[in-house]
N, C-alpha and C positions, 0 to 999 in steps of 0.2 A: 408751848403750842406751835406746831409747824406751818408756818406762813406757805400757803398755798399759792401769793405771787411771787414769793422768794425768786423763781427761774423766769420772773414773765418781764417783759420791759414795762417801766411806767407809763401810767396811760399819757398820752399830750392832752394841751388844753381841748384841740376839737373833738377827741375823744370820752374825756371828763367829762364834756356838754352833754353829747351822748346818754353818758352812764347815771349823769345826777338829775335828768326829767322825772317829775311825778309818773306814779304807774296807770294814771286816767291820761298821759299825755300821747297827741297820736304826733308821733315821730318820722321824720321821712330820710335816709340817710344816704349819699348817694357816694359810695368808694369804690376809689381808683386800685387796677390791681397792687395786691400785695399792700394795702393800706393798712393792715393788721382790722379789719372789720370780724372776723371770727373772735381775738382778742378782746374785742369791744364788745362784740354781745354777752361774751360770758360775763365780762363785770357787771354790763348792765341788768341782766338774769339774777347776778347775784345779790345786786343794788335792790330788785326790786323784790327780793325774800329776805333781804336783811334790815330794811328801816324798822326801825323799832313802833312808829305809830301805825302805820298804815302796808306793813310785810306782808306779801300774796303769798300764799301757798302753791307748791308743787304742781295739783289741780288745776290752779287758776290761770297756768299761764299754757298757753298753746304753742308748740313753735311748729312751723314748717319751712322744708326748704325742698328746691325742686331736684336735686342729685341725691342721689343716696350715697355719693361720694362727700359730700356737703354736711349729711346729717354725719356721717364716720368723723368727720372733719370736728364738726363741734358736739358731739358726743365725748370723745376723745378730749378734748380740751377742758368740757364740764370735771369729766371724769381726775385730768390732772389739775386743775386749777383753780376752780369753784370749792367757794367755801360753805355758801349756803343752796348754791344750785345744785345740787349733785341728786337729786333727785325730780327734777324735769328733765324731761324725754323728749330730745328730736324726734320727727316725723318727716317724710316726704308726703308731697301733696298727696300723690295717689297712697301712700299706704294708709294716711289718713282718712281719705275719701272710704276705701276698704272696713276700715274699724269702727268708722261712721254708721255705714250701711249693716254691718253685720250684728250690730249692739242695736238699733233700730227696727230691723227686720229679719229677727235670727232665721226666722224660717225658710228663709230664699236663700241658694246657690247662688252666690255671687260669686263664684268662683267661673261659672261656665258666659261670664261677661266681661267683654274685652274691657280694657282700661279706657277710654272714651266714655264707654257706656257707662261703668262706675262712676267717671266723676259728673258727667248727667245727673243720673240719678243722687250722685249725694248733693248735689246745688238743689234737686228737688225736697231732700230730706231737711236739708237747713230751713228752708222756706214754710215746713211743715213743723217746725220745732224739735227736731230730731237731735240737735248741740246741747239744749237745755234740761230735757229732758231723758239725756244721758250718764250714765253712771259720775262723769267726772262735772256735769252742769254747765253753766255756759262761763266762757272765759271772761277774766277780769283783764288780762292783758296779753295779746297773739304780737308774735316775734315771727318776720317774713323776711327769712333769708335767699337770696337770690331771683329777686322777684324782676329784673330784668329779661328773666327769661318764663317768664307765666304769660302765656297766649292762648286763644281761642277758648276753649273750654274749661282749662283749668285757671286763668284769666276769672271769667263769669264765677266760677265757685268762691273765689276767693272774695271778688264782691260782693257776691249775695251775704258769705259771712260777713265781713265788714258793716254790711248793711244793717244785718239785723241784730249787730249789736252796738251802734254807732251810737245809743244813747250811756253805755253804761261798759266800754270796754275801750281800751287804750291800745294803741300799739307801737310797734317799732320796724318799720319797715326799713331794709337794706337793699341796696343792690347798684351796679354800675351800668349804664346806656351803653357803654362801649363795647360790652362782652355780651352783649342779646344775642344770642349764634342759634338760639333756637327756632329763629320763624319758622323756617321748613316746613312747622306742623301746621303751616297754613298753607292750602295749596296756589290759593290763590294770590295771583305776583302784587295786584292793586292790594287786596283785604290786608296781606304781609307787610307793605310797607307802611300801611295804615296802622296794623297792629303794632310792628316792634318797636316796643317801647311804650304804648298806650296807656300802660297801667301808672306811669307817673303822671299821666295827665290825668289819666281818672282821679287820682290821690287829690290834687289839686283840687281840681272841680268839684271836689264832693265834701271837700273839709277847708273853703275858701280861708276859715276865720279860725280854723283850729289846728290846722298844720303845721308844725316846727322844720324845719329844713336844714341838715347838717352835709356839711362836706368833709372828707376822710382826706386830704391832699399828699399827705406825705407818705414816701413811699421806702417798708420797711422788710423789702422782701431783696429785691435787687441791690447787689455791692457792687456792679463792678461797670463800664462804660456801656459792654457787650451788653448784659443781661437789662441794661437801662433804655433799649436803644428807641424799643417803640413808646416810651411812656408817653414821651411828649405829644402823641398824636391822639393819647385818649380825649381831649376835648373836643377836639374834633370831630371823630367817633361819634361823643356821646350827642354831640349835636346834629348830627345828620339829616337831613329834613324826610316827613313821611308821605310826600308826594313819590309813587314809583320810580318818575323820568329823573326829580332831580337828585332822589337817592342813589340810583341808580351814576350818574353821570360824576358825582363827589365820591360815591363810592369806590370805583373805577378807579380816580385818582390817589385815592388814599392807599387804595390795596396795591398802587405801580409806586406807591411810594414806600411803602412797607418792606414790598420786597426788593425794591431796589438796599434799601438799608439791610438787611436778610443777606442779600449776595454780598455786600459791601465785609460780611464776617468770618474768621477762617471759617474753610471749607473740610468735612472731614473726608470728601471726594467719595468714591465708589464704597459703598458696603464690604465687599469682597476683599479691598486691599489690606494686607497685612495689619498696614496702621490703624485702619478703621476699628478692624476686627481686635487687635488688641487693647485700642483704646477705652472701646468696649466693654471687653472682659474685665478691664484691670483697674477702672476707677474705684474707688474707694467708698466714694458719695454714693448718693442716690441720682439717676439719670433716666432719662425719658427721651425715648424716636418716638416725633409725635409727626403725623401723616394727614394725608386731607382724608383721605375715605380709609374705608376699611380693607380696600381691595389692598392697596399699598400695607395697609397693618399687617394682612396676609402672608406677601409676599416679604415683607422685611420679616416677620416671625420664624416662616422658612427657611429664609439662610441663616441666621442667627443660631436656627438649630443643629444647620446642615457642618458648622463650623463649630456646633460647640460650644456658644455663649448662651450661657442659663441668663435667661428671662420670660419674664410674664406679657404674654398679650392681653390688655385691658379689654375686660367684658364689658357688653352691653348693659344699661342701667337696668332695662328688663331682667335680665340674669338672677336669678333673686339662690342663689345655693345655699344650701343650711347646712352649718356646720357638721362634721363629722360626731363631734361628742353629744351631741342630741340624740342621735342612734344609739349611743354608748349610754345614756342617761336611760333610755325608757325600755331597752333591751334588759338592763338589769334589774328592772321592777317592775312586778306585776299589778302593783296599786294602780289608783285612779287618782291621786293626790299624794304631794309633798309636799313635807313641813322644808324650811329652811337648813335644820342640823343636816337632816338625811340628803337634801339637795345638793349640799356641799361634798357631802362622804361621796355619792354618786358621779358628781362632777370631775370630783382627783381621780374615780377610778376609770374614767372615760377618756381621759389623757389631754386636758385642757391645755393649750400653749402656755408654758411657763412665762408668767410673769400677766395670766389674764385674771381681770379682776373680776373676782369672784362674786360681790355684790353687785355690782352692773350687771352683768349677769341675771341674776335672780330680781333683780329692780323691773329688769327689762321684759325678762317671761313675764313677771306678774303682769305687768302693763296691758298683756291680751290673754294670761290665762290664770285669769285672777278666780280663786278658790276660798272656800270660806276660813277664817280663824288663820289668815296668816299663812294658806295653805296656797300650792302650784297645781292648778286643775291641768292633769297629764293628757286628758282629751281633748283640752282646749289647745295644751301644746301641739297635739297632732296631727289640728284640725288647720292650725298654721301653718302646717308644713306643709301640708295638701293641698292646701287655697293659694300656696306661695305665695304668702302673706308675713312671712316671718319678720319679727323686727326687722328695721334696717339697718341697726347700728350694731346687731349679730349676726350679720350675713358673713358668710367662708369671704375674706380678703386676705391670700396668703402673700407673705412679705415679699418681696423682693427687688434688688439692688437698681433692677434695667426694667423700665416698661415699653415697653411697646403699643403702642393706643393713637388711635385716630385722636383730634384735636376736641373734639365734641364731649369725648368719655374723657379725657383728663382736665374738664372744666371742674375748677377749686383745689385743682393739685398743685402742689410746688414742688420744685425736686432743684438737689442745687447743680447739674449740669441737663440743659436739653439741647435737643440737636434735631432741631426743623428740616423734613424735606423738602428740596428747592418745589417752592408753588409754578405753576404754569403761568405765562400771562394770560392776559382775559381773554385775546384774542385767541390762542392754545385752547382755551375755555370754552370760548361759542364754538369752536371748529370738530369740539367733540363732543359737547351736551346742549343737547335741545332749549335749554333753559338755564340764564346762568343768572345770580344776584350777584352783582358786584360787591354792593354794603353786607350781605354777609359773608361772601368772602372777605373783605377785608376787616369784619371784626374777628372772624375765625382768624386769620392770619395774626391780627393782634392778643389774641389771647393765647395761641403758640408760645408768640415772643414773650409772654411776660411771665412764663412758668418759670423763670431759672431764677436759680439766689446769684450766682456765679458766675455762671459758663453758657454762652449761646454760641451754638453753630450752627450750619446748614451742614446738606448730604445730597447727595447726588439722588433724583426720584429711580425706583426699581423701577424694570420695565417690565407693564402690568398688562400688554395687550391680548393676551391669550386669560387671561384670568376676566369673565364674564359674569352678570348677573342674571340669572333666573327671576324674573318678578314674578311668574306667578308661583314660585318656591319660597323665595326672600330668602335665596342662595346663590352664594359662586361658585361660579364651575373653573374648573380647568378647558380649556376646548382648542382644538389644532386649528391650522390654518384652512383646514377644511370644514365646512359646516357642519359634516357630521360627525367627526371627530370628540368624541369627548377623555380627556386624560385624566381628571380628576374632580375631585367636590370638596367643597367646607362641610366640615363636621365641629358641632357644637353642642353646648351641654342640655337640649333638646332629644338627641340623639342614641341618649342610652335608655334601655326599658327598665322599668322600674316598678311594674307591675306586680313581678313578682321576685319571693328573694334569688340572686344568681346562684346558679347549682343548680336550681327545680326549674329551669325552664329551658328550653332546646340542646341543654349539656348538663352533666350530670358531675356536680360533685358536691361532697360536703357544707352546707352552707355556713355552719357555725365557724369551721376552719375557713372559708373564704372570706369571712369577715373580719375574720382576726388577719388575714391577711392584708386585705387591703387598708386595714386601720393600720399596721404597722408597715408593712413594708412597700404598699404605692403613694408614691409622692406626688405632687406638681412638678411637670417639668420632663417626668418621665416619658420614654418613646411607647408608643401604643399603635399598633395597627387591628384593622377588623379583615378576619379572617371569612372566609364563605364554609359553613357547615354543611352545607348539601346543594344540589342543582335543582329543586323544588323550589318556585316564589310561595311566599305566604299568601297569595290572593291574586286573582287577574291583575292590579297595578299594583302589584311589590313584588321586590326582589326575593330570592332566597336568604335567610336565615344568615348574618354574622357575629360571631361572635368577639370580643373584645378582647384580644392580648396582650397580658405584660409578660416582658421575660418570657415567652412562649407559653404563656399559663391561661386559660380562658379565665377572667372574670365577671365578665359580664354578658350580655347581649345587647343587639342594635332595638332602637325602637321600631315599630310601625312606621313614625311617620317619617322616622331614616329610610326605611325601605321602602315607602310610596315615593319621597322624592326622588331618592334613587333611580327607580324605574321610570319618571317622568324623567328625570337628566338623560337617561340613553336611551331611552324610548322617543328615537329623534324623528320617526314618523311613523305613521299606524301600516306602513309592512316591512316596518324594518326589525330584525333579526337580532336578540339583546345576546350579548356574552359578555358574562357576568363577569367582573373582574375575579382573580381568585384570592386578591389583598387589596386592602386599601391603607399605605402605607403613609409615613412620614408625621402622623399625627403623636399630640401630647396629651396630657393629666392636666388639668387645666387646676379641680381640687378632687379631693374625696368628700362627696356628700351626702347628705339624709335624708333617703324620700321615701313616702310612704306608700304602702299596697293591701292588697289582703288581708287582714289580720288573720283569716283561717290561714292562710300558705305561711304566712310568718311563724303560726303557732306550729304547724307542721312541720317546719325548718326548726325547731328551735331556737328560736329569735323572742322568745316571748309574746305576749298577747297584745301589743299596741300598732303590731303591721308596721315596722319602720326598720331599715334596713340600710346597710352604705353600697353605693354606687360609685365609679368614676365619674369626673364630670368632664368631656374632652373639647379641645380644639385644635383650628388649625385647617391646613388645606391637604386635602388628602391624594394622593397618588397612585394611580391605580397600577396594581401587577397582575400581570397574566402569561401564563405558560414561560415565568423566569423574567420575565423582564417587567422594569417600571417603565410605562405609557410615557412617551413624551421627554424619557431623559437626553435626548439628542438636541431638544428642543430650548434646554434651561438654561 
């Protein structure tokens, strides 16, 4: 029999404690980074479907966690190390909230409701009996990972569950105070400091006489002095008070002490320098530039590409891309359901990444398109993809060596070399944003430092002052030192149409051969620019028509709502005069993915009857060209 911890370290006693509570026991666990806490739940997962008297079922237990980075995290681990958990399913709140509401209330489009409004609504569907009276019934025991960072809305959901099952469900709550980084989604600076962190208190107050309380202290991520430097300040951190002024005033100081410790570590100096750039290219490990915002992810992505070092810029958690072999899967069958043998035959010929397991997989579709007798309802699949609702632990995450990612998106990552851009002081902070928190800057700043197993550096910050934000786009532009100057925009995987299959819509080729092509030969990572097909806008506010280039080959086309904000970015006031770029260059392949359209235009393409088809997914900051030249290159 092959021992499933074989590769895992043994648990320590505060972990043990952990893993050996009854499954009616409500558990509250509170670990420091890198504590091995993902380690820990999977035994405990497993502990609680392996006791011989009182074993839960698959069914019975709930997990959520709030990253869909999070759920990969410990999917992943079920997957290698579970012996009897291999068949419970992470969840992030919101995709839960989503699969709530839709099993509850098939009839309603939820798909045309932002994510606020879903987890509304599904705190209203608990309250209505909507968890119990669900295909999977109501839990016996809910596993809440990273619940340090659950505020305002998604906060209240998770209580109301809690609540309405507090007579007859157990659970096992995790998470660390130190790494709260998400207040933000509270806009308010008093309600923010009130909230983060609040749900331990609720924990507390609600289960005075039932609560267990664990600490995770020991820290099994960092080896080396570098990588260990900010540990010692998570107490700290986690104790910070939730009064505004004095959060605000300890904050302050922690975050001038963080990064006084930060510069105190080599430095890999400017981006551009040789050393940098080779260092880069040529480590061995796995490595992470993690940044304050995303303007800097931008601009670090850019040069990295402009020099030739292959890496990925971390997508937003919204992002939800569906893998490419999902196209490949329901392209080659015209049924409405699969059995398991055929689902497999389907899967090898769609070209699944070697070495992917093939019953996760299938564990996982069923999970939302579950068919009768053991069967894969193919409608239900499709219906996921449209909703962009797709599992979260098979969403497109392609590999690679170098991330590139604000500090926010690689919350639960480790990687064993990272290299922090030097932070601003505070003062730098009010002198160029209207509003600063100090306390979360400095837990953002601490949960930077604590990604590395190895290796912590700092780097020099890009200079990001020409790179701007559009709020009422929720994009950045490129803009010159003149106000109306615009050089270029963010393009992201939003951006491409999907409407209908590429080839039958504003360019004209083959679509069965373009599919086959960009299954095989567009990668991640690849250069992509949008080209302009004609000098007509599609509508009073959008642009004309671009289409997408690899290797000079159109694949796709831009969306609408690429060309409406386009035309809002150089349409810098209502009598000014647009000239369309005639490229918009310097962009990547971020993945190849699977989105759904028409089923008549599909079936008309020869793409089969299910409307689903592969797309580029792009990013990056784009630069515009016109009559030979790229905008702004004098200026970089």
């Amino acid at each position: 029999m092959i021992d499933a911890y074989a590769d895992s370290p043994t648990l320590t006693p505060e972990q043990q404690a952990v893993v050996d509570r009854p499954w009616d026991a409500r558990v509250l666990v509170t670990a420091g980074a890198g504590s091995g806490k993902t380690h820990t739940l999977v035994r405990r997962l497993d502990a609680l479907m392996g006791r011989e008297e009182d074993a839960l079922e698959a069914r019975e237990i709930l997990v959520l966690s709030f990253s869909r980075a999070a759920v990969r995290e410990l999917t992943d681990r079920i997957s290698r190390h579970a012996e009897q958990a291999r068949r419970v399913r992470a969840q992030t709140f919101d995709s839960w909230a989503y699969s709530l509401l839709t099993s509850a209330y098939p009839d309603e489009d939820w798909s045309r409701y932002s994510f606020e409004e879903r987890i509304r609504q599904a705190e209203d569907a608990i309250t209505k009996g909507a968890v119990e009276s669900g295909e999977q019934g109501a839990p016996a025991h809910v596993v809440i990972d990273e619940v340090q960072d659950l505020v305002g809305d998604r906060r209240s959901m998770v209580e109301t569950l809690l609540d309405r099952f507090q007579d007859s469900c157990g659970f096992t709550v995790v998470g660390d105070p130190a790494q709260a980084i998400y207040g933000f989604q509270v806009s308010d600076p008093d309600a923010r400091a009130a909230e983060t962190n609040y749900f331990f208190e609720w924990l507390r107050a609600s289960y005075p006489n039932d609560l267990i309380e664990f600490h995770l202290s020991r820290n099994f991520r960092a080896d080396s002095n570098d990588a260990s430097t900010a540990l010692s300040l998570s107490a700290t951190l986690q104790g910070l008070p939730s009064e505004t002024e004095a959060a605000a005033a300890e904050g302050e100081r922690v975050h001038g002490e963080l990064r006084s410790r930060l510069l105190a570590l080599p430095s890999f100096g400017a981006l551009a320098s040789p050393f940098t750039l080779d260092s880069l290219r040529c480590f061995p490990g796995s490595c992470a530039v993690l940044c304050r915002d995303n303007r800097q992810a931008l601009v670090i992505a850019e040069a990295l590409h402009e020099h030739g070092v292959l890496h990925r810029l971390q997508r937003s958690a919204q992002d939800r891309p569906v893998p490419a072999w999902v196209a490949g899967i329901l392209q080659r069958t015209g049924s409405t359901t699969l059995g398991e043998e055929r689902f497999r035959e389907l899967v090898t010929q769609a070209g699944v990444p070697v070495g992917t397991d093939v019953d996760r997989l299938w564990r996982s579709l069923r999970s939302v398109a579950r068919g009768g007798r053991q069967q894969l309802d193919l409608g239900k699949v499709r219906r996921s993809v449209a909703d962009g609702w797709f599992p979260d632990d098979l969403a497109a995450a392609e590999p690679a060596s170098l991330l590139v990612s604000t500090v926010h998106r690689a919350k639960g990552l480790e990687f064993d070399r990272v290299v922090v851009l030097e932070p601003p002081t505070m003062a730098e902070l009010r002198k160029n944003h209207t509003h600063v928190d100090p306390a979360a800057e400095a837990r953002a700043l601490y949960v930077a430092m604590t990604r590395p197993r190895h290796d912590l550096y700092r780097m020099d910050a890009p200079e990001t002052a020409q790179v701007r934000f559009h709020r009422a786009l929720n994009r950045w532009y490129v803009g010159g030192w003149k106000s109306y100057e615009r050089w270029g925009i963010e393009v992201a995987g939003r951006d491409v149409c999907g409407e209908h299959p590429p080839g039958t819509d504003s360019f004209q080729a083959d679509p069965v051969e373009l599919q086959e092509y960009m299954a095989t030969r567009v990668r991640p990572g690849d250069s992509i620019a949008l080209r302009r097909l004609n000098d007509l806008p599609m509508a009073i506010d959008q642009s004309p028509p671009y289409a997408i280039v690899h290797d000079e080959r159109p694949i796709a086309v831009v969306s609408g709502r690429f060309r409406h904000d386009l035309h809002a970015s150089l349409k810098v006031s209502r009598t000014w005069e647009i000239r369309w770029p005639d490229e918009v260059r310097g962009l990547r392949v971020d993945t190849v993915e699977t989105v759904t359209g028409s089923p008549a235009s599909g079936t008309r393409a020869g793409l089969g009857d299910h409307g689903v088809w592969l797309v580029p997914r792009l990013s990056g900051l784009g630069r515009y060209k016109s009559s030979g030249k790229v905008q702004g290159d004098s200026n970089r």
